[in-house]
Biopython code that builds the backbone (N, CA, C, O; Angstrom):
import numpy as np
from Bio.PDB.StructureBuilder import StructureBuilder

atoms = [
    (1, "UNK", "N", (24.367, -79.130, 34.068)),
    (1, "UNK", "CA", (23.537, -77.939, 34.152)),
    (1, "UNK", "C", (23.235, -77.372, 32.758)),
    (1, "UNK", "O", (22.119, -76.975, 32.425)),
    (2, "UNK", "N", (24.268, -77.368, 32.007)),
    (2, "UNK", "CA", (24.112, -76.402, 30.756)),
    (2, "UNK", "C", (22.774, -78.066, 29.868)),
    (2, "UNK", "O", (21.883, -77.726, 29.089)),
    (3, "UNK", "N", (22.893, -78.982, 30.086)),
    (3, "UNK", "CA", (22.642, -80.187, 29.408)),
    (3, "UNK", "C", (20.604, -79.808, 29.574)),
    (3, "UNK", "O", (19.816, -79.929, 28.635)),
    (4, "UNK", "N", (20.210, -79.344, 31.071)),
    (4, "UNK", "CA", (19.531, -79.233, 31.402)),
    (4, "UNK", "C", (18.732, -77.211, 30.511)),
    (4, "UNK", "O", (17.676, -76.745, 30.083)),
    (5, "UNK", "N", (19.786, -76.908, 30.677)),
    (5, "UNK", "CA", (19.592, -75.788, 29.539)),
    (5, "UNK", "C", (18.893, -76.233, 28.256)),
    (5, "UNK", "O", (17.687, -76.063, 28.078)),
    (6, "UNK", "N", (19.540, -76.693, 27.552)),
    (6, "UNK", "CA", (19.300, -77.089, 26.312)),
    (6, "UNK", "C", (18.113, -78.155, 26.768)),
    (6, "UNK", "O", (17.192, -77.781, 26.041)),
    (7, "UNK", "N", (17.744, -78.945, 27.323)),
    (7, "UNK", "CA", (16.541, -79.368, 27.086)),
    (7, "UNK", "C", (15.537, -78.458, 27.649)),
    (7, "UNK", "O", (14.533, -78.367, 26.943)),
    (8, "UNK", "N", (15.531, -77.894, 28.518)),
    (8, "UNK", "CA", (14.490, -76.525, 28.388)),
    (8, "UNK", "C", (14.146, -75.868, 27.272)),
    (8, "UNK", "O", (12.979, -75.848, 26.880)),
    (9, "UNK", "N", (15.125, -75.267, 26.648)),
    (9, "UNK", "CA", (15.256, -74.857, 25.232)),
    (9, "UNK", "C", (14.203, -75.503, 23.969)),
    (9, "UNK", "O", (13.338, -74.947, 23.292)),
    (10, "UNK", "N", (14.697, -76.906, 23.995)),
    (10, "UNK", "CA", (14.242, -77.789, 23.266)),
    (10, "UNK", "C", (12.625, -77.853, 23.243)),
    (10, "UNK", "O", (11.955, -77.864, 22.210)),
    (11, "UNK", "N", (11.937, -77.908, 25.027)),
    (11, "UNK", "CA", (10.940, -78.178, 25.337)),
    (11, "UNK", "C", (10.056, -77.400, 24.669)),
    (11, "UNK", "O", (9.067, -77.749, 24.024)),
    (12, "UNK", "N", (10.581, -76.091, 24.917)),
    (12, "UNK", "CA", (10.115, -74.560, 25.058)),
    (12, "UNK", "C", (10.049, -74.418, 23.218)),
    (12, "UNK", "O", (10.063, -73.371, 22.571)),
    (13, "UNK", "N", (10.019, -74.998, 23.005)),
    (13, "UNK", "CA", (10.516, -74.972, 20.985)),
    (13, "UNK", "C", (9.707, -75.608, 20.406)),
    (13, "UNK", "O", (9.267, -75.340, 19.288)),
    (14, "UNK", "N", (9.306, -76.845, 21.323)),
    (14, "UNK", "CA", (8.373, -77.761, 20.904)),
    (14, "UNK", "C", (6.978, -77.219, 20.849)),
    (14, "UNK", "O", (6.078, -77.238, 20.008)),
    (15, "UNK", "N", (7.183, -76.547, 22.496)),
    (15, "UNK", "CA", (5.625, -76.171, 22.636)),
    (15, "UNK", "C", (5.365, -75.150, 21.447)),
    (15, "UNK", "O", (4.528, -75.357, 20.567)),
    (16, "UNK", "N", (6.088, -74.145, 21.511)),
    (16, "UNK", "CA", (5.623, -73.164, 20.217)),
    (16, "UNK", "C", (5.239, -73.661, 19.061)),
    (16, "UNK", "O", (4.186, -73.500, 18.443)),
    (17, "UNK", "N", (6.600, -74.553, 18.709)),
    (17, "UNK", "CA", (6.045, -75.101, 17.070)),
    (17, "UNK", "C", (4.614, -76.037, 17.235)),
    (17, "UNK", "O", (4.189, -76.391, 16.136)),
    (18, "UNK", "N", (3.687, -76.563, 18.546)),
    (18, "UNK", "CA", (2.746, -77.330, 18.216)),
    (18, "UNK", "C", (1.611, -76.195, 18.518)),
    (18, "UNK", "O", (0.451, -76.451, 18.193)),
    (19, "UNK", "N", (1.912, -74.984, 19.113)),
    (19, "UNK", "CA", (0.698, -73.977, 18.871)),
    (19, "UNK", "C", (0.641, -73.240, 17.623)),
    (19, "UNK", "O", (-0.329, -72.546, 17.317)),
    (20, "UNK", "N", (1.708, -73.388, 16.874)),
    (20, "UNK", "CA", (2.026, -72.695, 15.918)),
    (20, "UNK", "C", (1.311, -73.356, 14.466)),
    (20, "UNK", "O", (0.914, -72.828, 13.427)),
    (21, "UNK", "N", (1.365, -74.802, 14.963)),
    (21, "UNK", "CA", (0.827, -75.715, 13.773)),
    (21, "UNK", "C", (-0.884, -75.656, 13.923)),
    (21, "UNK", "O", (-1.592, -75.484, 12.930)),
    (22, "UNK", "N", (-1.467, -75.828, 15.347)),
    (22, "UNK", "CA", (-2.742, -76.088, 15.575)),
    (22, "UNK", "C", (-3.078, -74.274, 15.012)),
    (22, "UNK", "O", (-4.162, -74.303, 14.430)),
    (23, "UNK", "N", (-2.752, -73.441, 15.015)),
    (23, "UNK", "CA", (-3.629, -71.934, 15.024)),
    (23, "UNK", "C", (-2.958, -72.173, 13.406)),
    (23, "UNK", "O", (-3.466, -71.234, 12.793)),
    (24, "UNK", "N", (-2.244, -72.801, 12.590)),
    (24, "UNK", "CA", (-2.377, -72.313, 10.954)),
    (24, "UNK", "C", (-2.716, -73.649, 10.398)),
    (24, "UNK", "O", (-2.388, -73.989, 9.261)),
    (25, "UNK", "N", (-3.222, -74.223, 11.030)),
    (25, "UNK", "CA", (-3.793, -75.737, 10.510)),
    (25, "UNK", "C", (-4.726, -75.767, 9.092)),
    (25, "UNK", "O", (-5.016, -74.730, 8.496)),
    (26, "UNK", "N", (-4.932, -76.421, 8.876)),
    (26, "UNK", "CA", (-5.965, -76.239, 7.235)),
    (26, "UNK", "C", (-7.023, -77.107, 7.366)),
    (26, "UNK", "O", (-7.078, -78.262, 7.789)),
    (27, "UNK", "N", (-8.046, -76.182, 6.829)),
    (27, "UNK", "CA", (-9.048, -77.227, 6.911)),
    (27, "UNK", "C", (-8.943, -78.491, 6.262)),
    (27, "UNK", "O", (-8.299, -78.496, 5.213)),
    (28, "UNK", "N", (-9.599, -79.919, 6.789)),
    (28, "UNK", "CA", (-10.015, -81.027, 5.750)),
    (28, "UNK", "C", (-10.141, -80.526, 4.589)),
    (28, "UNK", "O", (-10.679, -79.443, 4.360)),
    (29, "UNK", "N", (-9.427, -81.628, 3.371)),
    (29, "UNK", "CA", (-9.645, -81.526, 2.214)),
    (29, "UNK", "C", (-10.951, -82.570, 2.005)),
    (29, "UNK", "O", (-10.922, -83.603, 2.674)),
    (30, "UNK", "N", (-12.288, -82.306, 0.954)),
    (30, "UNK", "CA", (-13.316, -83.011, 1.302)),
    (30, "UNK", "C", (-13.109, -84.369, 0.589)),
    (30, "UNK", "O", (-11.986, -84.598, 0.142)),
    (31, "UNK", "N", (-13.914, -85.126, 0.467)),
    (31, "UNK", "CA", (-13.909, -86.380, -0.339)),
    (31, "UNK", "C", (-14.165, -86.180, -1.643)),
    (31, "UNK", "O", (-13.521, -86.850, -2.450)),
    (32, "UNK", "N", (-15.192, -85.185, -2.143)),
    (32, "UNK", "CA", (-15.248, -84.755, -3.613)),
    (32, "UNK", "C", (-13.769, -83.872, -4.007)),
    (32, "UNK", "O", (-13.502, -83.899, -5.208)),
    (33, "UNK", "N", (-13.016, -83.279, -3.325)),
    (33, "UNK", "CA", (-12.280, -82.746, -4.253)),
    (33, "UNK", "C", (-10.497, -83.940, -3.967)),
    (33, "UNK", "O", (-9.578, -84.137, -4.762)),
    (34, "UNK", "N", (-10.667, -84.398, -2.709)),
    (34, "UNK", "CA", (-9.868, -85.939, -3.378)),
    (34, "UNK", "C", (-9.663, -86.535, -3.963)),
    (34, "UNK", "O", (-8.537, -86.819, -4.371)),
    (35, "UNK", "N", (-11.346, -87.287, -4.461)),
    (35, "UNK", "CA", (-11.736, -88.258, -5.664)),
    (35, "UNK", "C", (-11.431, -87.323, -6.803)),
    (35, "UNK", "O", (-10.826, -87.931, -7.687)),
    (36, "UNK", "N", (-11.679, -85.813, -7.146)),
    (36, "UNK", "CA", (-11.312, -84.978, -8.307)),
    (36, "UNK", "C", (-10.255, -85.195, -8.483)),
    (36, "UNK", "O", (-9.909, -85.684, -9.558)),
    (37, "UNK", "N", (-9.271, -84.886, -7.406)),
    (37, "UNK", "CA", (-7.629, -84.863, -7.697)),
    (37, "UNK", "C", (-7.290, -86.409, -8.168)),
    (37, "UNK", "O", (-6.522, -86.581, -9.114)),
    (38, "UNK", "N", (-7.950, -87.649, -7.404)),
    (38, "UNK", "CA", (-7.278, -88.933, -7.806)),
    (38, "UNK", "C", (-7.509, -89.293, -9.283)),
    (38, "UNK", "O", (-6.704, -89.849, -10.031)),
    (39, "UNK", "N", (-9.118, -88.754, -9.651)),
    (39, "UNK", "CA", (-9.349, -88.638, -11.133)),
    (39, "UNK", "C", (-8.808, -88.389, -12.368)),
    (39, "UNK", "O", (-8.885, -88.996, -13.436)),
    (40, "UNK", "N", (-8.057, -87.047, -11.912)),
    (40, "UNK", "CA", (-7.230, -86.335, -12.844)),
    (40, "UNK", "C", (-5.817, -86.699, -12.865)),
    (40, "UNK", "O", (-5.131, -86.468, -13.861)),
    (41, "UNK", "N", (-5.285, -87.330, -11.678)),
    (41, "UNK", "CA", (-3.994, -87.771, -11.805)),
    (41, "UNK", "C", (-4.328, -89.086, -12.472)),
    (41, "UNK", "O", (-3.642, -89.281, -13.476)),
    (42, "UNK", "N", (-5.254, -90.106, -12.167)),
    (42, "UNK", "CA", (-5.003, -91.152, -12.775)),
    (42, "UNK", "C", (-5.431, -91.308, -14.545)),
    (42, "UNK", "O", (-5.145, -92.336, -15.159)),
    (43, "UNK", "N", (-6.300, -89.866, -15.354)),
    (43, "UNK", "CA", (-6.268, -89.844, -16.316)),
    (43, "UNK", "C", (-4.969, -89.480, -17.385)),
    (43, "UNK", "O", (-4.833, -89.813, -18.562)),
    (44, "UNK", "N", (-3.969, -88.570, -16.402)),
    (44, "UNK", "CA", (-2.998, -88.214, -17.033)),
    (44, "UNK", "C", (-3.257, -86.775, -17.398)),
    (44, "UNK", "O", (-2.654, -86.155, -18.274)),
    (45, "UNK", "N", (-4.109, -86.367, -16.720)),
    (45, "UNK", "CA", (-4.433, -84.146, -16.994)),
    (45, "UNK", "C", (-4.122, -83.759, -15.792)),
    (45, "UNK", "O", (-4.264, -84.017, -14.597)),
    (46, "UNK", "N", (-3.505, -82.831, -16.762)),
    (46, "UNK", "CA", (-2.548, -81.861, -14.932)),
    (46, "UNK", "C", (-3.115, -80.864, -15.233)),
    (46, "UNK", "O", (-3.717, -80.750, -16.300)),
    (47, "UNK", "N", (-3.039, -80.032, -14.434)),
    (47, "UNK", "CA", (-3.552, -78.367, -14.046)),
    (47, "UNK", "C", (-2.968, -78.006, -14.637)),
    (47, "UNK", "O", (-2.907, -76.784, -14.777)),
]
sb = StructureBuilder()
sb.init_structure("model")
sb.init_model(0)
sb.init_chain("A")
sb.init_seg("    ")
for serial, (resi, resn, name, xyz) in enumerate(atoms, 1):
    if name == "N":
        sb.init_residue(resn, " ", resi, " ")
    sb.init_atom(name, np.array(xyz, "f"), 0.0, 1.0, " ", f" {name:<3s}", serial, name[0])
structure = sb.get_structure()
């Protein structure tokens, strides 16, 4: 019984943390500022 507790628990934890991720999600990063970032790391200039 208590075993059945704790996976309720568990369930109930899951669901939150995957509404929690979809409502603070981030937008796509675009392809121009990718290729910027891969640019600059592979020249050796950091921010």
């Amino acid at each position: 019984m208590v075993t059945y507790g704790c996976l309720a628990i568990l369930f109930l934890f899951v669901i939150i943390k995957g509404f929690a991720l979809q409502l603070h999600q981030r937008k796509p990063i675009s392809r121009e500022d990718t290729d910027r970032t891969l640019y600059t790391i592979l020249n050796g200039e950091r921010d």
